[in-house]
C-alpha positions in Angstrom: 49.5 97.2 138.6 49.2 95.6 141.8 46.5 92.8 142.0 43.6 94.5 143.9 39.8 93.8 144.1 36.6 96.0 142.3 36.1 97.0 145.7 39.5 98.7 145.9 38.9 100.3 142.9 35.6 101.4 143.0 36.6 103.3 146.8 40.1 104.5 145.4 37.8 106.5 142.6 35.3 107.8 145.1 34.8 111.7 146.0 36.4 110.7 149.6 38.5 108.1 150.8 39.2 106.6 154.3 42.9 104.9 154.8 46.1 104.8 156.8 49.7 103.9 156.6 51.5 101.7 158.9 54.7 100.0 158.6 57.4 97.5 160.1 61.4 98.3 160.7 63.3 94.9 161.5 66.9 95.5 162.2 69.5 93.0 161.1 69.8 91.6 165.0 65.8 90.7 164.3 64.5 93.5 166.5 61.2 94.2 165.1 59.4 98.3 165.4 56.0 98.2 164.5 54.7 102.0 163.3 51.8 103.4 162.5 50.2 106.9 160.6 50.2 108.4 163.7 54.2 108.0 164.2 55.0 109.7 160.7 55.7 113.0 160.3 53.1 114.7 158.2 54.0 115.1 154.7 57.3 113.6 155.2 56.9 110.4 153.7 57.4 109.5 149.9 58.1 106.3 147.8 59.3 107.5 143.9 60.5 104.7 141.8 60.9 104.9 137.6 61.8 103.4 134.7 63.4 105.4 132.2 65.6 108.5 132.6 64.1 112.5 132.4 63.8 112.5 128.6 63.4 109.4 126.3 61.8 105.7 126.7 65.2 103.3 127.9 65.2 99.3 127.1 67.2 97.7 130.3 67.0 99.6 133.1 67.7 98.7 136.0 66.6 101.7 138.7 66.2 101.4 142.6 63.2 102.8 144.6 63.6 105.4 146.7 61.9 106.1 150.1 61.7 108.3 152.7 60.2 109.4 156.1 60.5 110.6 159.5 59.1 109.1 162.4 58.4 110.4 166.0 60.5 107.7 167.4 63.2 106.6 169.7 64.8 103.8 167.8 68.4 103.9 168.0 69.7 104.8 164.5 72.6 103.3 165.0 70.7 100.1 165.1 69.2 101.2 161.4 71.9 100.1 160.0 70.9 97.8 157.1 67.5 97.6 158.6 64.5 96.6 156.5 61.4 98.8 156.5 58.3 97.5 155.2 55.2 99.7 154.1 51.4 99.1 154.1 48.0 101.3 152.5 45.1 100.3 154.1 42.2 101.3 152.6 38.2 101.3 153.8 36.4 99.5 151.0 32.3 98.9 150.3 31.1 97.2 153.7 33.5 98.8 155.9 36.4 96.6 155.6 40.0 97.8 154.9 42.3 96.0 152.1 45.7 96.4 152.5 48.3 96.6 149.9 52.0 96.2 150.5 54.1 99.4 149.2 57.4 97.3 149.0 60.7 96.3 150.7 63.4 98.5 151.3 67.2 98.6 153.0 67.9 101.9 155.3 70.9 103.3 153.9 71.1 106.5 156.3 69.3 107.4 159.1 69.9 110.9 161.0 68.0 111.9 164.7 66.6 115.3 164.9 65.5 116.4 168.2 62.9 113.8 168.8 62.5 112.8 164.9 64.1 110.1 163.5 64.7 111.0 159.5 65.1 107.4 157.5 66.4 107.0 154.2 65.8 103.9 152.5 66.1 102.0 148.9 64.7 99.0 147.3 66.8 95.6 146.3 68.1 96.9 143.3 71.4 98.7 145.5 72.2 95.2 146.3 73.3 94.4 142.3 75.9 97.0 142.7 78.1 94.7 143.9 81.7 94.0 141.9 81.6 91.5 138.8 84.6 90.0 138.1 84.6 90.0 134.6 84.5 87.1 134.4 83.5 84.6 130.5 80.2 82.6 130.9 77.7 81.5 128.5 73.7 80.8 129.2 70.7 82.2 128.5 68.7 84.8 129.4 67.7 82.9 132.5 71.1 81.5 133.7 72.5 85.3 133.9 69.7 86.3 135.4 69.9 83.4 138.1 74.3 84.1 138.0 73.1 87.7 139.4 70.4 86.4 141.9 72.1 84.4 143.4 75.3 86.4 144.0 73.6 89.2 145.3 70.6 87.2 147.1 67.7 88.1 145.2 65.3 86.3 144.7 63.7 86.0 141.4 59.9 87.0 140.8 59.3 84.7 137.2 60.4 81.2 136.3 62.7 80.3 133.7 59.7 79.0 131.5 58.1 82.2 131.5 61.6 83.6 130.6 62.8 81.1 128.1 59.3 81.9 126.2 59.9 85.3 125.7 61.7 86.6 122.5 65.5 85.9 122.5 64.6 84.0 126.2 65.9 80.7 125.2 69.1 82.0 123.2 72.8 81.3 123.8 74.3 84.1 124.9 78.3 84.8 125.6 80.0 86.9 128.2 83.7 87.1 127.1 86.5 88.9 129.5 87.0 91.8 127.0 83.7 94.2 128.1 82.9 97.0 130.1 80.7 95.3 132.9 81.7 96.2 136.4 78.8 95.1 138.7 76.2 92.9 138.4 73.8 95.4 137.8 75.1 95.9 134.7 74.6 92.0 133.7 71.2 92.8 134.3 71.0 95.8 132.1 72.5 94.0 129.3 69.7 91.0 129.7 66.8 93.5 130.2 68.2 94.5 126.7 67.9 91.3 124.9 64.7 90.8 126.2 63.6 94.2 125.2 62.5 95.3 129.1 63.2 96.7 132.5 63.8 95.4 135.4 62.7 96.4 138.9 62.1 95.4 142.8 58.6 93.8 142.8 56.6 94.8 146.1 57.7 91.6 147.4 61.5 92.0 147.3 62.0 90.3 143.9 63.6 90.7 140.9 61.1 91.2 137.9 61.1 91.5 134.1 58.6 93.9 132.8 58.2 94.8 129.3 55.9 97.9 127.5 52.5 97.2 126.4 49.7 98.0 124.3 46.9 97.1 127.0 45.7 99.9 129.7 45.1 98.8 133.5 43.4 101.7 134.2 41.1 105.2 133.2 42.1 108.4 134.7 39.1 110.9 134.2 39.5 114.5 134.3 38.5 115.1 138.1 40.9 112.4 139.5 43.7 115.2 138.4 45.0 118.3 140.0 47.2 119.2 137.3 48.1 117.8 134.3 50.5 118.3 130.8 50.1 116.1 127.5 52.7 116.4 124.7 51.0 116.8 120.6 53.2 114.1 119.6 53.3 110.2 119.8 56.6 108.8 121.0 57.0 105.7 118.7 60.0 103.5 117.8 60.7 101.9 114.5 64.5 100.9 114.9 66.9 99.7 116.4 70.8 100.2 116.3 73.6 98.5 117.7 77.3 98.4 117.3 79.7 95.6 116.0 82.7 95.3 118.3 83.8 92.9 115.4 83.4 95.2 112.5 83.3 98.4 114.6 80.5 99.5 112.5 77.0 100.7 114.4 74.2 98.2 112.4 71.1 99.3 111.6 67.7 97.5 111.6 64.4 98.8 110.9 60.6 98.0 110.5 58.9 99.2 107.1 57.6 102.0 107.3 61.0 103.4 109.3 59.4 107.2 110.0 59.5 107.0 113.9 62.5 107.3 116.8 65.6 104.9 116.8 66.4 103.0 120.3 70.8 103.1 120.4 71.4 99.9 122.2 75.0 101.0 122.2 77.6 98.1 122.6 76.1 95.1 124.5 78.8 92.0 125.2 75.1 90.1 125.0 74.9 90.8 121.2 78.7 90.0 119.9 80.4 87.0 118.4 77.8 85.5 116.7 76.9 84.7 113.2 75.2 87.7 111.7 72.2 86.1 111.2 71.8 85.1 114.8 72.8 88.6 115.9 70.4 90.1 113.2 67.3 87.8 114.7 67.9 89.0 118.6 68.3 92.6 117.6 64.5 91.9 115.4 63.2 90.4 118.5 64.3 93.4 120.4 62.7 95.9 117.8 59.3 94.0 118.0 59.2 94.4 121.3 59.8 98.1 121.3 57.3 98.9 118.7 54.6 98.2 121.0 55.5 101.8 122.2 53.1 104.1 121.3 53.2 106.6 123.7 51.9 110.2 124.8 54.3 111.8 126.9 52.7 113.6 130.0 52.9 115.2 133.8 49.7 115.0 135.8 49.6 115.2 139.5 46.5 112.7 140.7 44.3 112.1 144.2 46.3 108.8 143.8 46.4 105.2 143.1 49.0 103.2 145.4 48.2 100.2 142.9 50.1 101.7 140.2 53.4 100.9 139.0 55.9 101.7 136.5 55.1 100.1 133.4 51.5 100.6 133.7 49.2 101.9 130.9 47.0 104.1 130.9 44.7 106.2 129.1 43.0 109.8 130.3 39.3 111.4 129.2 38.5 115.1 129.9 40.5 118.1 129.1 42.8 118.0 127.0 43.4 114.2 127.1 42.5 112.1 124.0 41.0 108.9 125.4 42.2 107.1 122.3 45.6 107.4 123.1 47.9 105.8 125.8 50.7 106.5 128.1 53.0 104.8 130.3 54.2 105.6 133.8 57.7 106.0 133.6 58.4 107.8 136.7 56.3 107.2 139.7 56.2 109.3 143.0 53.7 108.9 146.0 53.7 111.3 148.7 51.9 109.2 152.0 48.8 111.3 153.0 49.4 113.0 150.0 49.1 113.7 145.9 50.5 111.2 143.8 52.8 112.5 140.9 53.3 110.2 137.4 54.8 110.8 134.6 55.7 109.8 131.1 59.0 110.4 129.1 59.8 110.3 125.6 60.9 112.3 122.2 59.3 113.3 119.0 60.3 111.5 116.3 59.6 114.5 113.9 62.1 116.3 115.4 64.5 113.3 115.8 67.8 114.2 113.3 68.6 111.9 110.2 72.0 110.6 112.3 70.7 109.7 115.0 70.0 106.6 112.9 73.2 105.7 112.7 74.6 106.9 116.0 77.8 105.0 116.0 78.2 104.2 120.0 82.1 102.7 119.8 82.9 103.4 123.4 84.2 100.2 125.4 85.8 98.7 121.6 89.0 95.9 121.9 91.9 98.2 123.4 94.7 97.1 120.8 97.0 94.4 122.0 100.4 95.8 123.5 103.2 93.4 122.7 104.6 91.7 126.3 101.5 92.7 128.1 99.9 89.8 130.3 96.5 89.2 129.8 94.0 86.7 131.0 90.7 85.2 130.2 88.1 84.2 133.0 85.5 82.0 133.7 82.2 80.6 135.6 79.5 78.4 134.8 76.2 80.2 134.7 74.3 77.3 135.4 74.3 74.1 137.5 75.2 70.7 136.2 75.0 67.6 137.5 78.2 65.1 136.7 78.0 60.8 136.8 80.5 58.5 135.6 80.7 60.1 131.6 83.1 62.5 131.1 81.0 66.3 131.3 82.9 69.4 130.0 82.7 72.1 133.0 85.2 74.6 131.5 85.6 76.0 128.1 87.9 78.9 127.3 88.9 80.6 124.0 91.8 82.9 123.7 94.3 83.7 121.2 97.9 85.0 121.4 99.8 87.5 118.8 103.1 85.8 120.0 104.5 82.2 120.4 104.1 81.6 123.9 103.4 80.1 126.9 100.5 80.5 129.3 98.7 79.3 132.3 95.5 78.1 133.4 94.2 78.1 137.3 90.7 76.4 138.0 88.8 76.6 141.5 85.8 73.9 141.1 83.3 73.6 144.4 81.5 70.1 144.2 79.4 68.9 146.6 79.3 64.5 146.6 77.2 62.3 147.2 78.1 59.1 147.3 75.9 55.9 148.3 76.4 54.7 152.2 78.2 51.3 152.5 77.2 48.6 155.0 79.9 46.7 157.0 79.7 43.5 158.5 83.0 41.9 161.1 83.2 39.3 164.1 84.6 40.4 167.1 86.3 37.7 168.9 88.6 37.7 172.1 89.4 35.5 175.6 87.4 36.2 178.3 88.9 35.3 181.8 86.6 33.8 184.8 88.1 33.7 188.3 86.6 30.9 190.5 86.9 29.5 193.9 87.4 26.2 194.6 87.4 25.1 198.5 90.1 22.3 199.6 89.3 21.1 203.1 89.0 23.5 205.2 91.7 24.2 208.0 91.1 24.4 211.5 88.7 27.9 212.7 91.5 30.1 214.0 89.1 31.8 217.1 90.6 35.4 215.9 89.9 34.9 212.2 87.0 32.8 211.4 87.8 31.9 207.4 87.5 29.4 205.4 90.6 29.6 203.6 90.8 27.7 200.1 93.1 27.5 196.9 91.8 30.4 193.9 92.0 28.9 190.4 91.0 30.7 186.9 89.0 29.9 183.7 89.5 30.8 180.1 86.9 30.8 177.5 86.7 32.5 174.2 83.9 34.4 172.8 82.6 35.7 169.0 80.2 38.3 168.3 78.8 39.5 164.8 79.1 43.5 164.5 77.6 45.4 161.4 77.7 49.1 160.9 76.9 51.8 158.2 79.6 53.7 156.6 79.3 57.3 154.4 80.4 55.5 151.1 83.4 57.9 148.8 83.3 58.7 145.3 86.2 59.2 142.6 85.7 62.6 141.0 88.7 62.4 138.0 89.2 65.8 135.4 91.1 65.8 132.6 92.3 68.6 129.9 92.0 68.9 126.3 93.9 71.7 124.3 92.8 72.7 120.7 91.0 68.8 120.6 93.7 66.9 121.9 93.2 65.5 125.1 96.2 65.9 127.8 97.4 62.6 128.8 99.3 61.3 131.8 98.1 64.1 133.9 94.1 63.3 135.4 93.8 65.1 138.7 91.6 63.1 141.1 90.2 63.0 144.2 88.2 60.3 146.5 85.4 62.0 148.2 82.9 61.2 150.7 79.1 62.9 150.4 79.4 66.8 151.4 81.1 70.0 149.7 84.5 69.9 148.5 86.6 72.0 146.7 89.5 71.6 144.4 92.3 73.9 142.9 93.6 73.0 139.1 96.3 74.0 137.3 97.9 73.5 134.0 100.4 75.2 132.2 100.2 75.2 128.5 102.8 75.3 125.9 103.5 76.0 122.7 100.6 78.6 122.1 99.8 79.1 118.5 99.5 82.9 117.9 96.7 84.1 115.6 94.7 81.5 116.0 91.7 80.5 118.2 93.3 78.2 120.7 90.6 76.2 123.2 91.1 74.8 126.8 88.5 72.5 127.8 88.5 70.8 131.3 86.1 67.6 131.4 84.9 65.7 134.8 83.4 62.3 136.1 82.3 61.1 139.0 82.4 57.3 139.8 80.8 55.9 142.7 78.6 58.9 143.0 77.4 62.0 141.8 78.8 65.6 141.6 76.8 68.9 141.2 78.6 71.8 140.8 75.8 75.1 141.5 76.0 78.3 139.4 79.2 80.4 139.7 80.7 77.4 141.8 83.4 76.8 138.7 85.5 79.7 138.0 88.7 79.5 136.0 91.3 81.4 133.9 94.1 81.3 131.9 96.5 84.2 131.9 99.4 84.5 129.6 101.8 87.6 127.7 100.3 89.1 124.3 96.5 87.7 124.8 94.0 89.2 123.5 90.5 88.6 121.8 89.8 85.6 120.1 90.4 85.6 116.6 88.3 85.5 113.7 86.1 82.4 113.3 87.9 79.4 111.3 85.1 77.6 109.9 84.6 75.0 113.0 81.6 73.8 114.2 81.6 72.1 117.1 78.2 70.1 118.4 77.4 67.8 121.7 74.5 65.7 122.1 73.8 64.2 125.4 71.3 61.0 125.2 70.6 59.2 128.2 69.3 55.1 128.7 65.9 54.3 126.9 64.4 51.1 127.2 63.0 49.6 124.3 59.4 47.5 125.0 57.6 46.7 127.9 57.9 44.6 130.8 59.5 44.9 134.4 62.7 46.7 135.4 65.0 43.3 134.6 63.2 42.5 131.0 63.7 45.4 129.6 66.8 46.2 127.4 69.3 48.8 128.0 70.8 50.9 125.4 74.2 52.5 126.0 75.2 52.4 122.7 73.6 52.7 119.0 75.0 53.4 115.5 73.2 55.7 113.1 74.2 57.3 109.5 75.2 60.9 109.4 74.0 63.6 106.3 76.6 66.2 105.6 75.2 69.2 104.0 76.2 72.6 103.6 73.5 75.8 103.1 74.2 79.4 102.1 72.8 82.1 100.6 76.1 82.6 98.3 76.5 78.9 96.8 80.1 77.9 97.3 81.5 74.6 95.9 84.1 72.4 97.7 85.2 68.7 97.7 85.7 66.5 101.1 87.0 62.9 101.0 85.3 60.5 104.0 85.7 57.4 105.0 85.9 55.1 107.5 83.7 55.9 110.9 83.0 59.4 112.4 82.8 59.4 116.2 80.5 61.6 117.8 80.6 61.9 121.6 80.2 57.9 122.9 78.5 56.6 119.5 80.3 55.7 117.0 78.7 56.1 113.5 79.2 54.5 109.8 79.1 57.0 106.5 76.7 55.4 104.5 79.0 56.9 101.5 82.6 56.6 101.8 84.2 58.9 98.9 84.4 62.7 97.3 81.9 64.4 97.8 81.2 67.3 96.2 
């Protein structure tokens, strides 16, 4: 619900109501039309937005706002094109005063003249995610994708990544690989709004916003603030989850105790795939706590209206045949300006739910099988910013696997911007400067016609210095370097010598000797000396394409970790006293847990490098 004051809604309850609409068209050339209630068409108006689809309660959905009018105008619609329109409810509260609300922010998708009306057709934000994704691997969280999407389709985001990254599943890594059915960015963001067991929509403010289903109403709608109104004899509640494998192909199952209510298909999300099981098994938990919150009454009531209500609001109704104990949530939301305000909630009865639907086995979008001479290729972009000094930072990491011996190729684009620290330069300038002079002989006889004194000319040479000093934009080395299956690439360390600004450079590599069935890595680490490089989100994006690739195969039991640990200082005292660590040593525990105990022996010795630090095992030997 839209922050308002007791004032707005003690008058929006009252027996009578004074208010107007006005509202603001600004055309992409900046032209600005101001409008007003009397400028609209009566009864022509209407914003409808929802949140789920006509029947059942939806985890990820990502739906645009729709609205419409016609205006006695004489606006070129011709110039609509793209326009943005902006709408206002002003209404009169205790004292005489009007509070205005915004109604949101939409994009004019068509606009069409009649006689001396001019008909607009408009949609939120959301229409700007449809955009093409390329498919492309990444790994972040939650946030990162979120940001990835943002970003590319500039939209601006409505929460901060702590308020993300404190939700359920909001700080886990998840994975994007090439083999998945997302087309547009829009769908990225239905996959996240899964994770994090919610919705997204346009806030009123142009933003992108995560809301999730509550427990907690905003607001009482009595009996004689409804014209009409329909309330189902069930509770639409949720007790499972289910969500298919691409791995095993198998549709998992996971429940709450007692399981006796609906079951949410989450279908095949690329968010929730190659993983350990018990990471896959926590996230799809998370996900199920957050949908048990849904408690629901399904209903249809047309109302005097609340242009303070949203989708995703709870409520709760007294009179007639509403039970105030029980709560709803406005799933579809349509307001008519100078008009009756329809909302609605969807949703099933689990009594009538059949046994299978618990293990609806959603395949559709599974690993098309690999055709023998077919090229394939992996992608990849970073979906968040990093920041690169002078220790080598991996910025590309791609897995892929082969069912043939064979070659392949990789191709990198990597848009850094530099900056590197100015330099001051210091020179003497030194050169012969020549003086003429005059110097007078005795003078001749005055001629009468030409009254001179006529004399012999002579010239002096002296030489000056001068000190010159000047600032220079200073140039930074940015090297990269390639490891394949943890052997680093020598000879070959592309480089280039920058000054501070935005750059951009092409990579290429091509690798032999491909081992099939196996789950080959390409990693592509970079420095920056002199300087520092940042490389934004979606600025690196990289492939590798080759004949008979396909997924990556089944995991062989490695574990790899990095830990980045920047200078400490260790006691007190000024900037020069204190001392600087780059380096420490440290022991390192080995140990192995499972649920199924399994024994194995592992001979150690000598030193075990991790990253920069190198580190002694306290106890060279078997161990068992």
């Amino acid at each position: 619900m839209y922050p308002v004051s007791q004032a707005f809604l003690n008058a929006v309850k009252a027996n009578n109501r004074k208010y107007y609409w006005t509202g603001k068209i600004t055309t992409t050339a900046g032209t600005v039309y101001n409008f007003d209630q009397e400028d609209m068409v009566k009864g022509s108006g209407y914003i409808t937005s929802q949140c789920c689809g006509s029947t059942e309660i939806e985890l990820g959905t990502v739906y645009a706002a729709e609205m419409g009018i016609s205006l006695f105008s004489e606006i070129n619609r011709y110039t609509l094109e793209d326009a943005m329109v902006e709408l206002f409810y002003h209404l009169q509260v205790a004292g005489g005063s009007y509070e205005t609300i915004p109604m949101g922010i939409f994009e004019v998708s068509e606009a069409n003249r009649k006689a001396k009306c001019l008909e607009i057709k408009a949609y939120d934000y959301m229409v700007r995610f449809e955009k093409a994704f390329t498919s492309l691997e990444s790994i972040g969280n939650a946030y990162d994708f979120m940001v990835l999407c943002s970003t590319a389709c500039d939209v601006d985001l409505a929460q901060s990544r702590a308020t993300i990254e404190a939700m359920p599943n909001g700080s886990e890594n998840l994975s994007i690989y090439s083999d998945n059915d997302i087309e547009t960015y829009r769908d990225i963001l239905f996959y996240v709004g899964q994770v994090l067991g919610g919705f997204f929509v346009i806030n009123r403010a142009g933003e992108l916003e995560l809301r999730k289903y509550g427990n907690q109403p905003v607001l009482v709608v009595e009996r004689k603030h409804r014209f009409t109104s329909s309330f189902s004899d069930f509770i639409t509640r949720y007790t499972a989850v289910s969500s298919t494998n691409l791995r095993t192909q198998i549709a998992e199952y996971y429940a709450l105790d007692p399981d006796d209510g609906l079951t949410m298909n989450l279908g095949v999300n690329p968010l929730l795939q190659f993983g350990l099981e018990e990471t896959r098994r926590q996230l799809c938990t998370n996900i199920l706590n957050d949908l048990a919150v849904v408690n629901y009454v399904p209903f249809d009531s047309d109302t005097i209206g609340n242009p303070a209500l949203d989708v995703g609001d709870i409520l709760s109704f007294t009179g007639g045949q509403a039970d105030a104990t029980k709560y709803a949530c406005i799933t579809s939301n349509s307001i008519k300006i100078g008009g009756r305000q329809s909302i609605k909630c969807v949703g099933k009865n689990p009594k009538l739910s059949q046994a299978k639907s618990k293990n609806d086995k959603n395949i559709s979008g599974l690993l098309a099988q690999i055709e023998a001479g077919k090229i394939g290729i992996h992608t990849f972009t970073n979906a968040s910013a990093f920041t690169v000094r002078d220790v080598d930072t991996k910025i590309i990491s791609i897995e892929f696997a082969t069912t043939e011996a064979n070659h392949a190729q990789f191709f990198g684009q990597v848009i850094v911007d530099v900056t590197a620290p100015q330099v001051t330069k210091s020179a003497t300038a030194s050169g012969d400067v020549v003086i003429p002079s005059v110097a007078v002989d005795e003078p001749e006889p005055l001629d009468p016609d030409n009254p001179e004194v006529i004399g012999n000319t002579e010239e002096q040479t002296i030489t000056v210095s001068l000190p010159m000093s000047w600032t220079e934009d200073g140039h930074a080395d940015v090297i990269f370097s390639f490891e394949f299956n943890n052997q680093m690439i020598p000879v070959h360390y592309p480089q280039e010598n920058w000054h501070s600004g935005r750059h951009t450079i092409l990579l290429y590599y091509p690798i032999e000797d491909v081992v099939p069935n196996y789950t080959n890595i390409f990693n592509v680490y970079m420095r920056c000396e002199g300087g520092t490089a940042a490389v934004d989100t979606g600025m690196c994006i990289a492939s590798i394409s080759g004949q008979s690739m396909g997924a990556s195969a089944a995991w062989d039991g490695r574990i790899d970790i990095e830990e980045y640990v920047d200078l400490f200082r260790i006691g007190n005292g000024s900037q020069t006293d204190r001392l600087q660590v780059k380096a420490f040593t440290e022991s390192d525990v080995w140990e192995i847990k499972e649920t199924v105990k399994r024994f194995y022996s592992d001979v150690k010795s000598g030193r075990t490098s991790v990253g920069g630090f190198a580190m002694p095992v306290d106890v060279p030997g078997s161990n068992t």
